[in-house]
C-alpha positions in Angstrom: 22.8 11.0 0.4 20.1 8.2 0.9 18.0 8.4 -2.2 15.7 5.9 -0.6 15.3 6.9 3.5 15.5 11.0 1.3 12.4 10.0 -0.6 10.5 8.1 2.1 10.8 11.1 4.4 9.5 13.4 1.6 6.8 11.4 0.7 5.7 11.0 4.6 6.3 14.5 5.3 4.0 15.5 2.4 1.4 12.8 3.4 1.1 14.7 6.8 0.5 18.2 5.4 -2.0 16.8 3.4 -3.9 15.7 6.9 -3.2 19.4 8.5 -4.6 21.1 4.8 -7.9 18.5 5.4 -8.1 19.6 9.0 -8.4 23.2 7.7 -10.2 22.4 4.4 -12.9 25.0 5.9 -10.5 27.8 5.4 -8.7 26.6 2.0 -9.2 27.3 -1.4 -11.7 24.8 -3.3 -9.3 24.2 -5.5 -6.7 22.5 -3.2 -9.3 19.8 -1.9 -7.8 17.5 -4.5 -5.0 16.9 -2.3 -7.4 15.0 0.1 -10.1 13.6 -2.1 -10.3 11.7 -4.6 -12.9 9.6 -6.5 -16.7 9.2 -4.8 -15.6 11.5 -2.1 -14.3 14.5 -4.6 -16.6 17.2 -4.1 -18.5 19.0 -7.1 -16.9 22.7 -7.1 -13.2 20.1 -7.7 -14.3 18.7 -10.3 -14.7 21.4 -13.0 -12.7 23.5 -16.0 -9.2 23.0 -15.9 -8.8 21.3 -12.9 -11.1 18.7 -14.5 -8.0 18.1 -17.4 -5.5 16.9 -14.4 -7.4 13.9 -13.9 -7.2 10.5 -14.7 -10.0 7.7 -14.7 -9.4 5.8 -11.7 -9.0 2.4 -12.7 -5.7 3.6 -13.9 -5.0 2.2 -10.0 -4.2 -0.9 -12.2 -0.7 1.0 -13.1 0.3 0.7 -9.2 0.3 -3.3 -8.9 1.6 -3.8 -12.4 4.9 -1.8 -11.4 4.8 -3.3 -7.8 4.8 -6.9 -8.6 6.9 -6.0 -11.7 9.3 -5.1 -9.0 8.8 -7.0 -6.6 9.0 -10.0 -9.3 12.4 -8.7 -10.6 13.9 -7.9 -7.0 13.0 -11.8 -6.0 14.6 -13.4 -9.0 17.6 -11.1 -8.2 18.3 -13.0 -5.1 17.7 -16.1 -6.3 20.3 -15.8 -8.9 22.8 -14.1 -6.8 22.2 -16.9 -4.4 21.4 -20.1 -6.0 23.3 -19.6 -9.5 26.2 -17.2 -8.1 25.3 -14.2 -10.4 26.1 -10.9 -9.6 22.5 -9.5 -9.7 22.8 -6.1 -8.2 24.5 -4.0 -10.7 27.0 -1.7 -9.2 25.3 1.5 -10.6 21.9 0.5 -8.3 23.8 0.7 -4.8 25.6 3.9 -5.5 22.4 5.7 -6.9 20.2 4.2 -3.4 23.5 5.0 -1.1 21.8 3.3 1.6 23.2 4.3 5.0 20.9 1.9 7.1 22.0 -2.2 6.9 19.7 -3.9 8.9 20.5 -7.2 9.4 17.9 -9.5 8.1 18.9 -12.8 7.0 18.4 -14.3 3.5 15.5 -16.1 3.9 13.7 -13.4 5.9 14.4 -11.3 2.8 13.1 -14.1 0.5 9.8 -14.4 2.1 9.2 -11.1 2.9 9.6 -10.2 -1.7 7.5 -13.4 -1.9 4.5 -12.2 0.1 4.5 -8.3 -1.6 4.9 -10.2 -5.0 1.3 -12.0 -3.9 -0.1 -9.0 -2.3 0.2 -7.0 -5.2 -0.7 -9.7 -8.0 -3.6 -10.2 -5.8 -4.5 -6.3 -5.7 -3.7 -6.4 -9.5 -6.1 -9.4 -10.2 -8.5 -7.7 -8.1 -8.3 -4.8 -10.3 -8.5 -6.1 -13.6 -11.1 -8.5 -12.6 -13.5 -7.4 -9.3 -13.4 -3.7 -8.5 -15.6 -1.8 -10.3 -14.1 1.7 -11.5 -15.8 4.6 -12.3 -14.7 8.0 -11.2 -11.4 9.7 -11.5 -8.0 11.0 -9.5 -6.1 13.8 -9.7 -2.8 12.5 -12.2 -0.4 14.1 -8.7 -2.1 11.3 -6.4 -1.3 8.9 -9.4 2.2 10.0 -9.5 2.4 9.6 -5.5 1.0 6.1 -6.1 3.4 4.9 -8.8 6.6 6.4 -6.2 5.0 4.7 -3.5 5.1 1.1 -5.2 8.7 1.8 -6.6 9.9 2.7 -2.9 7.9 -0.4 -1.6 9.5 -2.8 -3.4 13.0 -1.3 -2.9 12.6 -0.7 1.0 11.3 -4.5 1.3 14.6 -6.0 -1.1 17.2 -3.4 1.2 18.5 -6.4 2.7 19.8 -8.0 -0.1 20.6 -4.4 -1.8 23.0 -3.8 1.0 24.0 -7.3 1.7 25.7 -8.2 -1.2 28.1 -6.0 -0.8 29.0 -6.7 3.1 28.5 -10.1 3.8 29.7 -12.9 1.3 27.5 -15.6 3.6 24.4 -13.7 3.5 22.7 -16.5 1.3 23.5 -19.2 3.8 20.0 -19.2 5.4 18.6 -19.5 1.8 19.9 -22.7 1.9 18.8 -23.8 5.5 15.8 -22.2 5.1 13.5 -22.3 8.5 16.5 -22.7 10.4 16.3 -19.2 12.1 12.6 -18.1 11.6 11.7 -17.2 14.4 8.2 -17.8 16.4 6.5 -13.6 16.0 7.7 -14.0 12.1 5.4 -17.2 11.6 3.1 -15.2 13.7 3.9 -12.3 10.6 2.9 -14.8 8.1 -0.1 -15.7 9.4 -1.3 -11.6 10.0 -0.7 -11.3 6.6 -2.6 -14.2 5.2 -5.4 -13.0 7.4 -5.3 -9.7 6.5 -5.1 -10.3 3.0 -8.3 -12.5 3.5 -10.7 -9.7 5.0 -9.2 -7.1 2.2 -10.5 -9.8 -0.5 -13.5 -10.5 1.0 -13.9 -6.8 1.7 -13.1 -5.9 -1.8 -15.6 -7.9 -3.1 -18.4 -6.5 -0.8 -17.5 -2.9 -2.6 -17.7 -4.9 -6.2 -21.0 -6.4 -6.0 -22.7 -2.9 -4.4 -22.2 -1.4 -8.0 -23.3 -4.4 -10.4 -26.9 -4.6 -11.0 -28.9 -7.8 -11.0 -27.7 -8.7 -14.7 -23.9 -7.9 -13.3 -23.4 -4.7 -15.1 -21.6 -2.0 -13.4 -23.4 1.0 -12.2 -22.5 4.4 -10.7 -24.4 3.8 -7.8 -23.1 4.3 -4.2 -25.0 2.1 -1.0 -24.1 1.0 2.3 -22.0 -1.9 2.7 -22.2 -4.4 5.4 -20.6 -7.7 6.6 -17.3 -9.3 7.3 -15.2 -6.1 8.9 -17.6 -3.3 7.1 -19.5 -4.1 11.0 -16.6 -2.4 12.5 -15.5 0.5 10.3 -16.1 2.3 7.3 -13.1 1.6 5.6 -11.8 -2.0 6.4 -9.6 -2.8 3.2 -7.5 0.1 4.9 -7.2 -1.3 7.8 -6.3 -4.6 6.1 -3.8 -2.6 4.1 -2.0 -1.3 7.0 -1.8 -4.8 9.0 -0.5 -6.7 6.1 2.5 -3.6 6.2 2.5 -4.2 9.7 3.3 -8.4 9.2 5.8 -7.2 6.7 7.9 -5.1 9.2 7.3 -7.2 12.0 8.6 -10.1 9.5 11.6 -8.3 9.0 12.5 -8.1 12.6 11.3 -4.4 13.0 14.8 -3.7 12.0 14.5 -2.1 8.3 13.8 1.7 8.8 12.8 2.2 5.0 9.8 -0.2 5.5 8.8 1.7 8.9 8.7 4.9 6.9 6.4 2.7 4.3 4.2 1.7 7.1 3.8 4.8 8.8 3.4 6.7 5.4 0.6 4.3 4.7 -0.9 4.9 8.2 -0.8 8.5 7.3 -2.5 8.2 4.0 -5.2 5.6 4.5 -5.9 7.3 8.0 -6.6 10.0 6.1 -8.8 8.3 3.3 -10.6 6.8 5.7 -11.9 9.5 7.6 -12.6 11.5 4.2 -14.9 8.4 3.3 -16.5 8.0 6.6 -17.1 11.9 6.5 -18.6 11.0 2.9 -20.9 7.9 4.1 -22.7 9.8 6.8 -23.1 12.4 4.8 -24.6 10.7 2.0 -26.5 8.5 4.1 -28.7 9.4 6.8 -29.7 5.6 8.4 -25.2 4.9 8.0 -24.6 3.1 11.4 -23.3 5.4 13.9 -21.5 2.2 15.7 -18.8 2.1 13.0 -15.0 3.6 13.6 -13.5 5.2 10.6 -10.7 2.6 10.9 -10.0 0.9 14.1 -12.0 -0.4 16.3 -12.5 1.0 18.9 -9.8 3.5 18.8 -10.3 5.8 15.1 
């Protein structure tokens, strides 16, 4: 069996009952609204007796980028010793426990750049963490769970190419020598989504930051309105952000790796999801919150 595509499609089929059980959160239980919020947006009746025990303080988010890059990190010097120093990098016991059925053919280099850029998207998310967001509620410890699974099955669905290539093709590692040789035109044009997403969701992210420090630059549990860069457009634009620098990262691998489809559409599904719970919240909360903004896209959501 396919421990990896297994557990994507698990994960992703969970994610969307999760959006059915918010749809009909007017005829659920109390109780079960954890599944769907989370933080500012957690409602008061979910956030007493022993429910209240399951949670975690939410700057435990910290945990997710620490065992992404950590991955992500170990993945990348994999193939660079496998390649470059002729070390057998992939132990044995890894590709029988994965069983991957799927071998999408992605040259070495495409699989090089493709670890390099979610090794700086999550040491960026980490810095941001440890050093700019401002943390003060809590999440239930399942959506922490869901969130550590969800960074271990990243970084394995973005280093399947060179899982499954070391055992099928002894010149995989060519194009790691010629790099540039094959990249093609829409994976520069990849790159460049990413780097531009990543942008807005650090510019973004700081918008949120500085709404909760006071004039002296302590944090505060206070909740306002934010406004520029894509906060113009929709409520929840670090989302949107999220799921385009996913979107380079597919595109950058030729469209051709099904595990990191299942990672973009599960994050589609989820932060679809959290965005509409925190537009829901904003308006709300806030009777002058622009009516002009989307949940998530433009235009569209």
């Amino acid at each position: 069996m396919d421990v990896l595509l297994f557990s994507l499609s698990l994960v992703n089929i969970a994610s969307f009952l999760v959006s059915i059980l918010y749809i009909l959160k007017r005829f659920i239980p109390k109780w079960m609204h954890f599944t769907f919020e989370w933080g500012k947006s957690e409602s008061a009746g979910n956030c007493s007796g022993l429910i209240q025990i399951l949670h975690v303080p939410n700057r435990w988010f910290t945990h997710f980028y620490v065992v992404g890059s950590s991955l992500s990190c170990l993945f990348l010097l994999m193939l660079v010793l496998h390649c470059f120093h002729g070390v057998t990098s992939v132990p044995k016991a890894m590709s029988h426990i994965l069983s991957l059925h799927f071998t999408p053919h992605i040259d070495c280099f495409t699989a090089f750049v493709s670890l390099f850029l979610l090794l700086v998207q999550t040491c960026r998310r980490l810095y941001e963490c440890c050093f700019i967001s401002v943390f003060s509620s809590r999440i239930h410890i399942l959506h922490y769970f869901v969130g550590i699974a969800f960074y271990i099955l990243d970084a394995a669905a973005v280093a399947v190419p060179f899982l499954k290539a070391e055992q099928i093709d002894k010149d995989w590692c060519n194009s790691c020598r010629r790099p540039f040789k094959d990249f093609s035109w829409y994976q520069w044009l990849a790159v460049a989504m990413f780097l531009w997403a990543s942008l807005h969701q650090w510019r973004c992210h700081n918008i949120l930051a500085n709404l909760r420090h006071s004039p002296s630059m302590e944090a505060r549990k206070v909740y306002r309105i934010p406004y520029g860069d894509w906060f113009e457009f929709v409520s929840s634009p670090h989302y949107l952000a999220e799921i385009m620098i996913y979107i380079s990262l597919f595109l950058l691998q030729k469209a051709k790796n099904i595990y990191i489809g299942l990672i973009l559409l599960l994050t589609v599904e989820n932060l679809s999801l959290g965005a509409t719970v925190t537009h829901d919240w904003y308006k709300k909360k806030f009777k002058e919150y622009p009516q002009s903004r989307y949940r998530i896209v433009p235009l569209l959501y």
